[in-house]
N, C-alpha and C positions, 0 to 999 in steps of 0.2 A: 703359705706354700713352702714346701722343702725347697730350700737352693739346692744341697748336697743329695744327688741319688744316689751315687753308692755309698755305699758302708767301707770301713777301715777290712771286713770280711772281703769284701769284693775284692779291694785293694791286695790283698794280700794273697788272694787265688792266683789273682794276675802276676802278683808280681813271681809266683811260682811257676807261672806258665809260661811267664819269661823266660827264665830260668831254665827250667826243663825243655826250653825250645832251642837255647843255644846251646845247652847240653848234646841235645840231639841233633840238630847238626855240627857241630865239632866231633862227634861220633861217629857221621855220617861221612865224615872228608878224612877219616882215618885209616892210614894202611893202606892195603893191595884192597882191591877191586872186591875180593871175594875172603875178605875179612868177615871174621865171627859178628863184630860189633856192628860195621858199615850195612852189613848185609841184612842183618834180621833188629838186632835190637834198637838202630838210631830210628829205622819207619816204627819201628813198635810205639815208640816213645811221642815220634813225630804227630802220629794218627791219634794217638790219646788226648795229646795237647790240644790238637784242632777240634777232633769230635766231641771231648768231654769235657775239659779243664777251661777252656776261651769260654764256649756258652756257659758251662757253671759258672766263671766270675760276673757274667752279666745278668742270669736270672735270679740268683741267691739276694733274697734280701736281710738286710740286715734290721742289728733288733731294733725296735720302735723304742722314740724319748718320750720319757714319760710325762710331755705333755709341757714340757719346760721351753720358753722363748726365748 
C-alpha cells in the first residue's frame, strides 16, 4: 500500500494556491474601498484559487513508481 498520496505535483499546486491566496487577499485589504485591485482583481484571483487551483491540487495524480519498494 502507498503511504504517500500525493505526489511532489500536488504538493506544489498547493503550495501555489498558497500563494495566490495571500496574494489575493493582501490585494484585497488594499487602498480605498473602491480600488481597481481590491475591487475586481483580488475576488478574481480569490474564486480561481477556491474553484480550481485547491481541488486541482487534490485530484491530479501523480506519476506512478515503477514498481520499486
Amino acid at each position: 500500500m502507498d503511504s504517500n498520496v500525493f505526489s511532489a505535483r500536488n504538493f506544489r499546486i498547493l503550495g501555489l494556491s498558497v500563494a495566490l491566496l495571500v496574494l489575493g487577499y493582501i490585494l484585497l485589504g488594499q487602498g480605498p474601498v473602491y480600488n481597481h485591485l481590491s475591487w475586481t482583481v483580488a475576488p478574481l484571483i480569490l474564486v480561481f484559487v477556491y474553484c480550481v487551483l485547491l481541488p486541482l491540487s487534490i485530484i491530479v495524480k501523480g506519476k506512478k513508481d515503477s514498481g520499486k519498494k
